[in-house]
C-alpha positions as CSV (number, residue, x, y, z in Angstrom):
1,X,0.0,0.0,0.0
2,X,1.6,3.5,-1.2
3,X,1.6,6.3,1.2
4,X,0.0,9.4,1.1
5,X,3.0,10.9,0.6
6,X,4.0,8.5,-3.0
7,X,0.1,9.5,-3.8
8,X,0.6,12.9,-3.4
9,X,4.1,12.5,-5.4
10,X,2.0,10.7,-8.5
11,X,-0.6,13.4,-8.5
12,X,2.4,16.1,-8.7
13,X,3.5,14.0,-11.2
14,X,1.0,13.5,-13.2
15,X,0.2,17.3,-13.6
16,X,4.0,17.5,-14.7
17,X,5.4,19.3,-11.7
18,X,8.9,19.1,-10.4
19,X,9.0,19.6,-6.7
20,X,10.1,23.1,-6.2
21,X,7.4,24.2,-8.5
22,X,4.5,22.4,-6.4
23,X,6.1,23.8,-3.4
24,X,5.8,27.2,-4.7
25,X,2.5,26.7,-5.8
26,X,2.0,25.6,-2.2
27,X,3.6,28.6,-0.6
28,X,6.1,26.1,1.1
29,X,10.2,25.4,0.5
30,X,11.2,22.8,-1.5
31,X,12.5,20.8,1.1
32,X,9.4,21.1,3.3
33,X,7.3,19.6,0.5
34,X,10.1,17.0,-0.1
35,X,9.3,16.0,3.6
36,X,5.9,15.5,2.7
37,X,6.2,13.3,-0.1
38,X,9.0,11.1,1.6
39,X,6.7,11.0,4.8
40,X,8.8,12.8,6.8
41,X,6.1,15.6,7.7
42,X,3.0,14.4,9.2
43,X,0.2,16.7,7.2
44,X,-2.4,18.1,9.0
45,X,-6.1,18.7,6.9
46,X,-6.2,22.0,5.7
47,X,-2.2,21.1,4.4
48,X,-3.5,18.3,2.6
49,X,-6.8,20.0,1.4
50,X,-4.6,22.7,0.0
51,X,-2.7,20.2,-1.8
52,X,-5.5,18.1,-3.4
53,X,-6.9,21.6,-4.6
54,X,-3.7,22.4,-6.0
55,X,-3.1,19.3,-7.4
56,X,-6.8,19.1,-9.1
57,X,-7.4,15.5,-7.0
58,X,-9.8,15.1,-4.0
59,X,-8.5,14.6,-0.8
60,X,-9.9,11.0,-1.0
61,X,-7.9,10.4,-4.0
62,X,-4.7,11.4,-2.7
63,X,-5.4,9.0,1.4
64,X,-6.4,6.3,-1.5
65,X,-3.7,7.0,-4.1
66,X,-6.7,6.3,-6.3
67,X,-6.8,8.3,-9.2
68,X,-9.7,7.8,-11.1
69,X,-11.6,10.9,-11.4
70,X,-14.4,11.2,-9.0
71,X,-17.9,10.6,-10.3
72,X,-19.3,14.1,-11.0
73,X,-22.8,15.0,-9.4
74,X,-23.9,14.5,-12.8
75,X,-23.8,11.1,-12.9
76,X,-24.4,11.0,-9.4
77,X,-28.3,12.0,-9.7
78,X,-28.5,9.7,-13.5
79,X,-27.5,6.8,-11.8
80,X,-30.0,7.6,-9.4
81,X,-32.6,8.4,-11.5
82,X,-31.4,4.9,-13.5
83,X,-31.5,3.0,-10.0
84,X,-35.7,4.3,-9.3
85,X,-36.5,3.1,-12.5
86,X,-34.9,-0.4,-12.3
87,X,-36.5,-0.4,-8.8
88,X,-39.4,0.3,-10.4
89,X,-39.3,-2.5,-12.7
90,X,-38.2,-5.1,-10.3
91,X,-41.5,-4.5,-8.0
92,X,-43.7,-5.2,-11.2
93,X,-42.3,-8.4,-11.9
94,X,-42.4,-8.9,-8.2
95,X,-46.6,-8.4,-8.5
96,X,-46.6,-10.6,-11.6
97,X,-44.8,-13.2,-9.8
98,X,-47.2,-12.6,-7.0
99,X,-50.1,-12.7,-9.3
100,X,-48.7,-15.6,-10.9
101,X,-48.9,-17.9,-8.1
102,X,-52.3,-16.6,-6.9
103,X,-53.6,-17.6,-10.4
104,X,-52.0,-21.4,-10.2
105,X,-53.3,-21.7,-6.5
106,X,-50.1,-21.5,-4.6
C-alpha cells in the first residue's frame, strides 16, 4: 500500500510538476514539500486540502492514491434516477410473480 506521501508525489507527477514548483504553488520550501512526499512531515487537513486543490485531486484520492476521477454530481443523480427506475421495474415483476402464483393456486 503506497503512502499518502507517494500519492501525493503521482498526482504532482501527473500534472508534470517538479517539486520546487509544487512547493511554490503551495507557498512552502522545496525541502518542506520534499518531507511531505518522503513522509517525513505528518500533514495536517487544511495542508492536505490545499494540496488536493492544488493538485486538481480530491483529498480522497490522494489518502487512497486512487486516481480515477471522481464521479461528477452528474452522474451522481443519472445513476440515481437509473437506479428508481430499475426499482421500479423489479416490483412489477415482483406483482406478476405474486399474481402468478395466486392464479395457479399457490
Amino acid at each position: 500500500m503506497k503512502s499518502v506521501g507517494d500519492n501525493i508525489k503521482q498526482s504532482r507527477v501527473a500534472l508534470g510538476l517538479s517539486q520546487a514548483a509544487a512547493a511554490k504553488k503551495l507557498n512552502i520550501s522545496t525541502p518542506a514539500f520534499c518531507k511531505i512526499e518522503t513522509g517525513q512531515t505528518d500533514l495536517n487537513v487544511s495542508r492536505l486540502m490545499q494540496i488536493a486543490k492544488t493538485f486538481k485531486v480530491t483529498v480522497t484520492q490522494l489518502l487512497s492514491g486512487d486516481q480515477k476521477e471522481a464521479t461528477s454530481t452528474e452522474e451522481v443523480i443519472t445513476l440515481k434516477s437509473e437506479l428508481i427506475e430499475k426499482e421500479e421495474e423489479i416490483n412489477k415483476l415482483r406483482k406478476k410473480v405474486i399474481d402468478l402464483y395466486d392464479k395457479l393456486g399457490m
